[in-house]
Backbone as CSV, one residue per row, in Angstrom:
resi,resn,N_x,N_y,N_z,CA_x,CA_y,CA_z,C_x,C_y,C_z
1,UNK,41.648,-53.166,-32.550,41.743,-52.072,-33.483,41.671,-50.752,-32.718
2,UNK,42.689,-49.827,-33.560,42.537,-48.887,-32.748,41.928,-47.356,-33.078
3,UNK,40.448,-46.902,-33.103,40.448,-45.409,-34.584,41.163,-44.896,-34.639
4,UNK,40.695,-44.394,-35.991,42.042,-43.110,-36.315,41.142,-41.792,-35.647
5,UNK,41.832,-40.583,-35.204,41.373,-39.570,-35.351,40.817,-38.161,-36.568
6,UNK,39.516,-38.336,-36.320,39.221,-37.845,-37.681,40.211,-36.422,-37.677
7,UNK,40.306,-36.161,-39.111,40.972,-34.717,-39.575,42.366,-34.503,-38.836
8,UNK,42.975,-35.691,-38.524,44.593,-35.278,-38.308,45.344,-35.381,-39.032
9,UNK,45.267,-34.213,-39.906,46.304,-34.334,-41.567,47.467,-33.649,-41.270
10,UNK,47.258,-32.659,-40.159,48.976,-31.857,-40.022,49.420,-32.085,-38.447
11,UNK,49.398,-33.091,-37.664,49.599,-32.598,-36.004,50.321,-31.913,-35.580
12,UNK,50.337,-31.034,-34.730,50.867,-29.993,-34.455,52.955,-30.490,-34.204
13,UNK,53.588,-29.511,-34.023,54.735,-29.916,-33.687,55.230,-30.405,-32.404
14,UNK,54.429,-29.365,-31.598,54.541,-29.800,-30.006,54.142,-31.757,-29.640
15,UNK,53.416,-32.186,-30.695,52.822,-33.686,-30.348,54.088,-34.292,-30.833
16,UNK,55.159,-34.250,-31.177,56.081,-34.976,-31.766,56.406,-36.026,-30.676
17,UNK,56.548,-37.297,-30.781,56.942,-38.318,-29.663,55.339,-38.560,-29.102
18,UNK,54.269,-38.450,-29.614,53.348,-39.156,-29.125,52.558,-40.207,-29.863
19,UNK,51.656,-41.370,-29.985,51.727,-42.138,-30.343,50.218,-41.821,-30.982
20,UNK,50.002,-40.875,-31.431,49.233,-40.650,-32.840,48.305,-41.533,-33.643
21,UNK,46.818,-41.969,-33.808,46.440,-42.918,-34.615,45.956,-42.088,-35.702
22,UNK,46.580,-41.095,-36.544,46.037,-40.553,-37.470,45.719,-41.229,-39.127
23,UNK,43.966,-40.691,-39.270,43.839,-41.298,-40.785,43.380,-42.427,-41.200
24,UNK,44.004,-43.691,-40.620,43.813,-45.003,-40.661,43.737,-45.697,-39.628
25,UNK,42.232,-46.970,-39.162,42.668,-47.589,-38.174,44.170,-48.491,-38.137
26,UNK,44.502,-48.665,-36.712,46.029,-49.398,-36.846,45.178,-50.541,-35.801
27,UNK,45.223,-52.014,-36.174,45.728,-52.872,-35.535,46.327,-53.395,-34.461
28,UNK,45.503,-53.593,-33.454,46.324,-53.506,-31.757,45.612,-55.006,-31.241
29,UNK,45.945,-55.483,-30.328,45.196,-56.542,-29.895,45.377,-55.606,-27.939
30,UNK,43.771,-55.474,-27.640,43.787,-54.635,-26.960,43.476,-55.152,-25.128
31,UNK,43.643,-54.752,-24.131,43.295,-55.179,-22.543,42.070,-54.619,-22.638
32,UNK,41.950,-53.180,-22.526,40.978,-52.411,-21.744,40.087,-51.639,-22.886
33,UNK,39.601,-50.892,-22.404,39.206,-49.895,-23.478,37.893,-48.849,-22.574
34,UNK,37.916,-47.870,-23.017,36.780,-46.756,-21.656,36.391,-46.012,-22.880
35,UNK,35.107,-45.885,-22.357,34.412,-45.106,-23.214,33.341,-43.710,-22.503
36,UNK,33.493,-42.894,-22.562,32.822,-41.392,-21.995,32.131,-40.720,-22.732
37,UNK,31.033,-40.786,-21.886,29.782,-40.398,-22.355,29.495,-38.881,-21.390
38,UNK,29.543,-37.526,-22.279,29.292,-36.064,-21.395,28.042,-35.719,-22.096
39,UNK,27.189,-35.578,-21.101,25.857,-34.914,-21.399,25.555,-33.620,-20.589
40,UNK,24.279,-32.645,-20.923,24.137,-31.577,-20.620,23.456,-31.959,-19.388
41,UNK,23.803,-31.031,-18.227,23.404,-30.865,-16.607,23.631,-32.192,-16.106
42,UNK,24.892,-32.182,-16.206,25.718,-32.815,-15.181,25.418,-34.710,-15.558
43,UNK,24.706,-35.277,-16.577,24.383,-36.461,-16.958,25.554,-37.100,-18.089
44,UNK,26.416,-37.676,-17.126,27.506,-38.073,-17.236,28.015,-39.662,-16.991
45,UNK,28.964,-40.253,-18.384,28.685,-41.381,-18.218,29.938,-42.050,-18.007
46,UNK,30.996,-43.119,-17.523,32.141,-43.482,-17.939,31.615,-45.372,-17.837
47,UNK,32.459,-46.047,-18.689,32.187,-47.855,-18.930,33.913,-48.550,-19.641
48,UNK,34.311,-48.392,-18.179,35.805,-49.370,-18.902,35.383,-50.580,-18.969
49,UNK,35.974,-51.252,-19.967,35.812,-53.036,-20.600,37.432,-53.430,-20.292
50,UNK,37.269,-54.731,-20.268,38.505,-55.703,-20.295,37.654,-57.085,-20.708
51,UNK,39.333,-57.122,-21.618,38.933,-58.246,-22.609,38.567,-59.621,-21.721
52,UNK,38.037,-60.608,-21.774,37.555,-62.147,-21.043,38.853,-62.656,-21.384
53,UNK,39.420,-62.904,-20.416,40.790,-64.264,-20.943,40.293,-65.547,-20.231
């Protein structure tokens, strides 16, 4: 699954041709996935996953 981005009711014009998850999750069967974590003075986090095959 993939989120939607909250509050993307108008995307701009310049985003045209990009692959957008606005509104609703969409359905993906996924590899990877990273998640970033920014905290104050420099306490900073990154954790890519991949799926177990």
């Amino acid at each position: 699954m993939v989120p939607p981005t909250l509050n993307l009711h108008h995307p701009d014009e310049d985003a045209e041709g990009l692959n957008l998850v606005a509104l609703a999750a969409r359905p993906q069967k996924m590899r990877y996935a990273l998640s970033n974590g920014f905290g104050f003075g420099g306490v900073n986090a990154s954790l890519l996953l991949k799926r177990w095959e």
